[in-house]
C-alpha positions in Angstrom: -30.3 8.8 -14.3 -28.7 7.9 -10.8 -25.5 7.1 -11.6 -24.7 9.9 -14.3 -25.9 12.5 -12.1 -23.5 10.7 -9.2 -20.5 10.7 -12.0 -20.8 13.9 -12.8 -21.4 15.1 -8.9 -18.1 14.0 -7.9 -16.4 15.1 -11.1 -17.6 18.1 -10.5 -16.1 17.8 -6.6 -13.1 17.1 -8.5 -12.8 20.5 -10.3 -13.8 22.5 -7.3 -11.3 21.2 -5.2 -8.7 21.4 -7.8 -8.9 25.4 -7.2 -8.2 24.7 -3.6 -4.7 25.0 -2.1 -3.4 22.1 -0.5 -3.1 22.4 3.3 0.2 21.5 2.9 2.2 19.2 -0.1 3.3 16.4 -0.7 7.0 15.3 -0.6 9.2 16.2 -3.6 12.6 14.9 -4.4 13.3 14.3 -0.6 15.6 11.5 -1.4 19.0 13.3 -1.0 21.1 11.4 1.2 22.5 13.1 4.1 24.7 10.3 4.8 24.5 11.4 8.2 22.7 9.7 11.6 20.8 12.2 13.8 21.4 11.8 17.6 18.4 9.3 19.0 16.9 8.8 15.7 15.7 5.4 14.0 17.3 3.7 10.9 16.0 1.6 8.7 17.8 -0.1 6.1 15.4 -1.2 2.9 16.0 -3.1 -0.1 13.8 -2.1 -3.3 13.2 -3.4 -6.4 11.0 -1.1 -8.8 9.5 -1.4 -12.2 9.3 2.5 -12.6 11.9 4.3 -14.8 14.4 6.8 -13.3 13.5 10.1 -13.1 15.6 12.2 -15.2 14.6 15.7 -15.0 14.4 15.3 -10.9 17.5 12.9 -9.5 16.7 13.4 -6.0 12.9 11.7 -6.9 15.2 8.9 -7.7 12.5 6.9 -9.5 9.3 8.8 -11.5 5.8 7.2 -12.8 6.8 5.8 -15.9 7.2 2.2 -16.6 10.9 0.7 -17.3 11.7 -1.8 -19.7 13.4 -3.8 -16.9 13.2 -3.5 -13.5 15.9 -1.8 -11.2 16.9 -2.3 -8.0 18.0 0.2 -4.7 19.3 -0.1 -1.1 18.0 3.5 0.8 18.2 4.3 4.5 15.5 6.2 6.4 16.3 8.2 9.1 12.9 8.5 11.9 12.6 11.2 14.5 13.0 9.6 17.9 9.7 8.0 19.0 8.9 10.6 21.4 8.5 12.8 18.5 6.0 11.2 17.0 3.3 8.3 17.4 2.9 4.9 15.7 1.5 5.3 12.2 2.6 8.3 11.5 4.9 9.5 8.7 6.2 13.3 9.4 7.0 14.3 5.7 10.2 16.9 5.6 8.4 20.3 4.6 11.8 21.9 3.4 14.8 20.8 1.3 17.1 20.8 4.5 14.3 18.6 6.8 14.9 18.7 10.6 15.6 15.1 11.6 14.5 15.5 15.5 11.1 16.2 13.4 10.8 15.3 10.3 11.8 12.0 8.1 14.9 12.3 6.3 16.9 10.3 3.9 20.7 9.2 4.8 21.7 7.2 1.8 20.4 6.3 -1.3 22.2 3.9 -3.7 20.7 2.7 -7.0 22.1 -1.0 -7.5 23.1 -3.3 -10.1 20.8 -6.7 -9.7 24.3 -8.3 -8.8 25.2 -6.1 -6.2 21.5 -6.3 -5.0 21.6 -9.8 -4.4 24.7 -9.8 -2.7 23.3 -7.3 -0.6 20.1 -8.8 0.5 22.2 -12.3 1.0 24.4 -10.2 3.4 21.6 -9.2 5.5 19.4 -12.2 5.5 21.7 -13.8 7.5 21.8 -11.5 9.7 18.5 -11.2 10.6 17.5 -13.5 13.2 14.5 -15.7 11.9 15.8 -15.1 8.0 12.0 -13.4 7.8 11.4 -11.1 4.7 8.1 -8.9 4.8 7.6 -7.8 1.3 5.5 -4.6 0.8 3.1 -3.9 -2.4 1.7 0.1 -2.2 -1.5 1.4 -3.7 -3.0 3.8 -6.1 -1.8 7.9 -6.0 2.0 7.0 -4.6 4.7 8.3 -6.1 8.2 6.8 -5.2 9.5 8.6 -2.5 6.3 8.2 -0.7 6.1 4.4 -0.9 10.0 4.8 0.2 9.0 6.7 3.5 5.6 4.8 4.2 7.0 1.9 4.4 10.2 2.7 6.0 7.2 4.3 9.3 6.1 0.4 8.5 9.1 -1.6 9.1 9.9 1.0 12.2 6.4 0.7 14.1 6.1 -3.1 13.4 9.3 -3.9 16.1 10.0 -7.6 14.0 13.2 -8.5 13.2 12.4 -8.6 9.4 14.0 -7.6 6.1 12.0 -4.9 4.4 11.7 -5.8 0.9 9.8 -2.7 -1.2 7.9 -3.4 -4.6 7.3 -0.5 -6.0 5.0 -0.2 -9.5 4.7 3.1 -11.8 2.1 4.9 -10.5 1.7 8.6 -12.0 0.7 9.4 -8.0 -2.1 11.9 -9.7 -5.8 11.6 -8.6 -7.1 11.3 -12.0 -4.8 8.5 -13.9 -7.0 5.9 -12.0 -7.0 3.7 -15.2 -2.6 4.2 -16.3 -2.2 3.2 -12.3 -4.6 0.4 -12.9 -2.3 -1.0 -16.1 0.8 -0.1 -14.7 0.1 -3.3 -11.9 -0.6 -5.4 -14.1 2.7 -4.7 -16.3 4.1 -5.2 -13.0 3.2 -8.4 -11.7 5.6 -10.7 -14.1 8.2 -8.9 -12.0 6.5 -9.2 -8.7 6.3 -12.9 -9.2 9.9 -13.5 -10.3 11.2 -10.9 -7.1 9.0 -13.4 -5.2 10.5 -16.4 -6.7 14.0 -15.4 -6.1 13.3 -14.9 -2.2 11.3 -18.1 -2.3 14.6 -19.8 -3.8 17.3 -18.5 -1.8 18.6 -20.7 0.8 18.8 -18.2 3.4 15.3 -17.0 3.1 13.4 -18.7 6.2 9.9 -16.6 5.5 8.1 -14.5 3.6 4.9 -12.4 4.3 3.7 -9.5 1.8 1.6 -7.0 3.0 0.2 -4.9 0.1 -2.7 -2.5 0.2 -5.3 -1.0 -1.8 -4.6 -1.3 -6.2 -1.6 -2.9 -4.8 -3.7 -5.9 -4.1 -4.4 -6.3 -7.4 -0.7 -7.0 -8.8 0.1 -8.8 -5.5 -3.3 -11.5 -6.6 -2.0 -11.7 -9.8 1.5 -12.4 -9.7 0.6 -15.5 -6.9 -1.7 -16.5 -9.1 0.9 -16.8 -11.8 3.2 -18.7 -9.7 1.0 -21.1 -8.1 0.1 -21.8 -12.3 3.5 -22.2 -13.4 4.7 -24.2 -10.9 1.3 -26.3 -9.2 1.6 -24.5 -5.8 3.1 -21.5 -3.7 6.4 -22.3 -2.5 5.8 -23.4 1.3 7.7 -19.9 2.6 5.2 -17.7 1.7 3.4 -17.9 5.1 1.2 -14.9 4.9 -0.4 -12.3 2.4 -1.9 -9.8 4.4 -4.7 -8.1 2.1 -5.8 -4.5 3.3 -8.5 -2.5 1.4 -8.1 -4.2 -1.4 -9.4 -2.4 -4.5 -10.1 -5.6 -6.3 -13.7 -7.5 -7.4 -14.6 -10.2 -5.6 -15.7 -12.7 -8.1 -12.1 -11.7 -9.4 -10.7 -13.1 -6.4 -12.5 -15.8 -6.2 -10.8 -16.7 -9.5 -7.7 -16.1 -8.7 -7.5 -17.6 -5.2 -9.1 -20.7 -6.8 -5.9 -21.1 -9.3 -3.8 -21.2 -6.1 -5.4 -23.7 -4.4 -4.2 -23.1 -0.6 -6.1 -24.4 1.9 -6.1 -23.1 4.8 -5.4 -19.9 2.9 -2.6 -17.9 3.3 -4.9 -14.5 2.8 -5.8 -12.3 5.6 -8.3 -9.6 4.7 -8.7 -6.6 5.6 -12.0 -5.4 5.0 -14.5 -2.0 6.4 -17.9 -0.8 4.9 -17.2 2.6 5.9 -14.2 2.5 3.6 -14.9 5.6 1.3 -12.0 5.2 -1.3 -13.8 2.5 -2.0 -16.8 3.1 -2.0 -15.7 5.9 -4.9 -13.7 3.1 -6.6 -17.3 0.7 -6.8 -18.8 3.8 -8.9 -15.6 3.5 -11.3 -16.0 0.5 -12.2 -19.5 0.2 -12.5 -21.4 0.8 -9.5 -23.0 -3.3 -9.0 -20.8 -4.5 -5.9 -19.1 -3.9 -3.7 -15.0 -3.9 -3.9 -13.4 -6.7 -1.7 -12.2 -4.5 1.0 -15.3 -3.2 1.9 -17.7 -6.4 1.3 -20.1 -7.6 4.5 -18.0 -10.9 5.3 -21.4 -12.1 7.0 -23.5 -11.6 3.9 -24.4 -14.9 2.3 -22.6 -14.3 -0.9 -19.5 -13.7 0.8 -19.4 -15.5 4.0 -20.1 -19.3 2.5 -16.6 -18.6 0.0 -14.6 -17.0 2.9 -15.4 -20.1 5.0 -15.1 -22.8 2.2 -11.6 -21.0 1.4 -10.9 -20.5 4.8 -9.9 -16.9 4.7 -9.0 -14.9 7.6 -11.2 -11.7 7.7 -10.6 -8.7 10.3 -13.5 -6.3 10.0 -12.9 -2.8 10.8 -15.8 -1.3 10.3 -16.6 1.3 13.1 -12.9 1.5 14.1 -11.4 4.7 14.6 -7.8 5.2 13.5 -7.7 8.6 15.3 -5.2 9.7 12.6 -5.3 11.4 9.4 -7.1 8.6 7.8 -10.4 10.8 6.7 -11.7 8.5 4.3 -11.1 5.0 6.6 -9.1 3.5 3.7 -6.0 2.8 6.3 -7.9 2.6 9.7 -5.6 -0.6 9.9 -2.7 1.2 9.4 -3.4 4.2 12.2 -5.6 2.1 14.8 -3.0 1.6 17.2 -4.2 -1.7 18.5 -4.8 -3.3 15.6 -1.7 -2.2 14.2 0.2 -3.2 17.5 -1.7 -6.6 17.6 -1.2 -7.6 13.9 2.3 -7.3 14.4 2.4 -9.0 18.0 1.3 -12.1 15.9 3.6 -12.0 12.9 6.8 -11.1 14.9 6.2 -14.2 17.2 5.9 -16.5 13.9 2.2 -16.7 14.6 0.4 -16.8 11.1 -2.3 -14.4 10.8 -4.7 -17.5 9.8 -3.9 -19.8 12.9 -8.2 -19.5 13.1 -7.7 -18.2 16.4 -10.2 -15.6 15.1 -13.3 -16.1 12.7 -14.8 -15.1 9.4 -16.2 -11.6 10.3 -14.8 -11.1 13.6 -14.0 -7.7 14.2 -10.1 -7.5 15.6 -11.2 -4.8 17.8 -8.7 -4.5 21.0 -7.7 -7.9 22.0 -4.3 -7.8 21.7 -4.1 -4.3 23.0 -0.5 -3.5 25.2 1.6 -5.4 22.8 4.2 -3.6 21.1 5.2 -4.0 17.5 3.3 -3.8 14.5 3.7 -5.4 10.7 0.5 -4.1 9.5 0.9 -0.7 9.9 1.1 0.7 6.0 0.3 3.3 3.2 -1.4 6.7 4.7 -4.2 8.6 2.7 -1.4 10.0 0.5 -0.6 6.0 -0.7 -3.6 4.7 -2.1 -6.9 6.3 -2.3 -9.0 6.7 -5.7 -10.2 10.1 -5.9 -8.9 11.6 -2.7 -10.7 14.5 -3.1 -11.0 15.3 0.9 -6.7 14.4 1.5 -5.3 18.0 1.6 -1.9 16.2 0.0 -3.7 15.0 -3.4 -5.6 18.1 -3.9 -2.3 20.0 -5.6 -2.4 17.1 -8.2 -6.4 17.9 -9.8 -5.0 21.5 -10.9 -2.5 19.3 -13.3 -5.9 18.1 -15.0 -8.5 20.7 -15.1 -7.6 21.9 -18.4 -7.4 18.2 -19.4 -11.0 17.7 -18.1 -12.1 21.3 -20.2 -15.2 22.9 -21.8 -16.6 19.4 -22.5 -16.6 18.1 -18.4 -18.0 21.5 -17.6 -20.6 21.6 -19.9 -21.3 18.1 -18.7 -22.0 19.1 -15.3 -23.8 22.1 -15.9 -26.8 20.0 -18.0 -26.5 17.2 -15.2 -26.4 19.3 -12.2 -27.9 22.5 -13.4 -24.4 23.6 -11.6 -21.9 26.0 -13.5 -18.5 25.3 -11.8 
């Protein structure tokens, strides 16, 4: 009886709070190029490549949830307010159609390309970046394009290295309850993950590659790897790190599929904290037995003797506060300034993340605190979470389903609860 009485608790949480108005919304068709740069603000300049299908009925969305037959590709520039107008981690979402850009995140340009032109592009600026490094970015669950596009633009921005931002961006619906079409949507997306992968991995100018993905969007970063190292006996040798935050994926699962690649010393840098409610929520979705890899306790038995035969760097954040908006502690890595700060110390002196300078299980805590830059900063509550009941930016999506849910959820909960919502 415990875990239908849970279920139907936090559907129930579900419709409640999808009565509630959101504290404030989230961003909608902010990708109108102003084609304009503010006085003291920050650019950056990211390539994309998406398996999502363009949004027709709303251009300045660019990109919506569905899935495309083939994949496309863009070049968009993110204006940032100056840094004194905002602190590391953070992603100011316009609130208006006209945003202020001493405030707010704004858009300058916005260019869909053709996969020509976007090779010649990314070729251009390669060689111009200094160490040829690409960081490759892989959101979550709940995101809807122009939120990927502005999270990871506050990434490549707070990190301070002198990489190429490369986003991957997979159809997610970005609605609290299409858990499961998110779910299938990575996994129709990782044959293109793995050839975007390949093509950096082949190009002559590419010196590194690190991918940084977080949340569901571990589970299409896994599989496509795992695909590679398959089809061609091994990971090419410029994939140097694959930096694994909350990742809503099963263990045993992993275990699998980081057998197949057969890297030792591995190449994976986890991310893990028990406190972690996403996924905590996420376990009870798919059954309720164990525990999801990001929030696994590295120095339980079952864990700790694969983590140290694979050799897989773990940081343990349990406990850490991000002092952000991060309620649910699903992207304390992402709003902790020192970890975020010493994560990206490491990768933007060529360090790799798995130089076992630091253990299986040993909490990152503030040892590198007063550096500067940060890689590992990514995807805030809006990027990621399953049932994100307690983010005010999700809570606008649960009215789209409540009729969806009907007389049939309701009646659930009232003869499991002995609640009428």
């Amino acid at each position: 009886m415990a875990r239908p009485i849970l279920l139907t608790r936090v559907l129930f949480a579900l419709l409640v709070l999808s009565g509630l108005a959101a504290c404030s919304s989230r961003p909608n068709g902010v990708l109108v190029a102003t084609h304009q740069k503010p006085p003291g603000a920050s650019l950056v300049d990211m390539m994309v490549m998406t398996t999502r299908a363009p949004d027709r009925e709303n251009p300045a969305a660019m990109f919506s949830g569905d899935r495309a037959p083939q994949p496309s590709f863009a070049d968009i520039i993110v204006s940032l307010p100056p840094d004194a107008n905002r602190r590391v981690g953070e992603v100011q979402w316009p609130t208006s159609a006209t945003p202020d850009p001493m405030r707010e995140f704004t858009t300058v340009d916005a260019r869909v390309l053709s996969k020509e032109e976007a090779l010649a592009e990314f070729d251009r600026r390669i060689r111009r970046t200094p160490k040829r490094q690409v960081l490759v970015f892989v959101h979550g669950f709940n995101t809807r394009f122009e939120e990927a596009v502005y999270r990871f633009a506050q990434i490549s921005h707070d990190s301070a290295a002198d990489v190429l931002p490369v986003l991957f961006t997979w159809p997610s619906r970005g609605r609290i309850l299409a858990y499961g079409y998110d779910h299938e949507s990575a996994s129709y997306s990782r044959d293109s993950l793995e050839r975007l992968l390949q093509v950096l991995a082949d190009d002559k100018n590419v010196g590194e590659i690190s991918i940084l993905a977080h949340s569901m969007g571990n589970w299409v970063t896994l599989e496509a790897l795992r695909q590679m190292a398959i089809r061609d006996r091994g990971l090419p040798g410029k994939i140097r790190n694959v930096m694994l935050a909350s990742p809503d994926v099963d263990f045993d699962v992993f275990r699998r599929q980081i057998n197949a690649m057969g890297v030792k010393p591995s190449l994976f840098t986890i991310f893990i904290s028990r406190d972690d409610e996403a996924l905590a929520a996420s376990k009870y979705v798919w059954g309720g037995e164990s525990p999801r890899l990001g929030a696994i306790d590295p120095e339980a038995e079952r864990y700790r003797s694969v983590l140290e035969s694979d050799r897989i760097q773990v940081v343990d954040l349990t406990g850490i506060s991000s002092g952000g908006g991060d309620s649910l502690g699903h992207t304390k890595f992402a709003e902790a300034p020192a970890v975020v700060r010493s994560i990206g110390a490491r990768l933007a002196s060529g360090q790799a993340l798995n130089d076992g300078q630091a253990g299986v299980g040993d909490r990152l805590g503030m040892f590198a605190a007063g550096t500067v830059s940060t890689v590992g900063a990514a995807a805030g509550a809006a990027v990621a979470t399953p049932f994100a009941i307690v983010d005010p930016r999700t809570r606008e999506n649960l009215g789209e389903h409540y009729e969806a849910v009907g007389h049939h959820a309701r009646h659930t909960i009232h003869s499991g609860t002995g609640v009428d919502p």
